[in-house]
C-alpha positions, 0 to 999 in steps of 0.5 A, spaced: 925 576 096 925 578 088 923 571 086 917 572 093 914 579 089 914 575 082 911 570 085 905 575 088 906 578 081 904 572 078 899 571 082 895 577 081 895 577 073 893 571 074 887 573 076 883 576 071 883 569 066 881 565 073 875 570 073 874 568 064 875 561 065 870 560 072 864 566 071 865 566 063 866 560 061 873 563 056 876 556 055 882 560 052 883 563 059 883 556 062 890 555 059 892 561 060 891 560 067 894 552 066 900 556 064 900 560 070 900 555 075 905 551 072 909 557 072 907 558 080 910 552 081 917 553 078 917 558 082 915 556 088 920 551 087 926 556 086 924 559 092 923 553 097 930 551 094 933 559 096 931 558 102 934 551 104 941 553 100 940 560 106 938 556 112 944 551 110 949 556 109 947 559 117 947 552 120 
């Protein structure tokens, strides 16, 4: 669940730079965002891969 909460985290610091970058055009805020989403996708990853390791262990 901790990796669940950082994900939510992340989600939500996130945005404020999609904001900049979609309403202000902040092109810095854009890479910002970039590095997120690809931050997001690790960590989604992580979790999928918890998720199958409990449901294996319980089989």
């Amino acid at each position: 669940m901790k990796k669940f909460d950082e994900l939510k985290k992340l989600v939500t610091t996130l945005e404020a730079d999609a904001d900049k970058f979609y309403n202000k055009a902040n092109s810095a805020a854009g890479t910002r965002v970039r590095k997120g989403m690809q931050d997001l996708k690790n960590i989604a990853q992580a979790i999928r891969l918890e998720i199958q390791e409990t449901k294996n262990k319980e089989a």
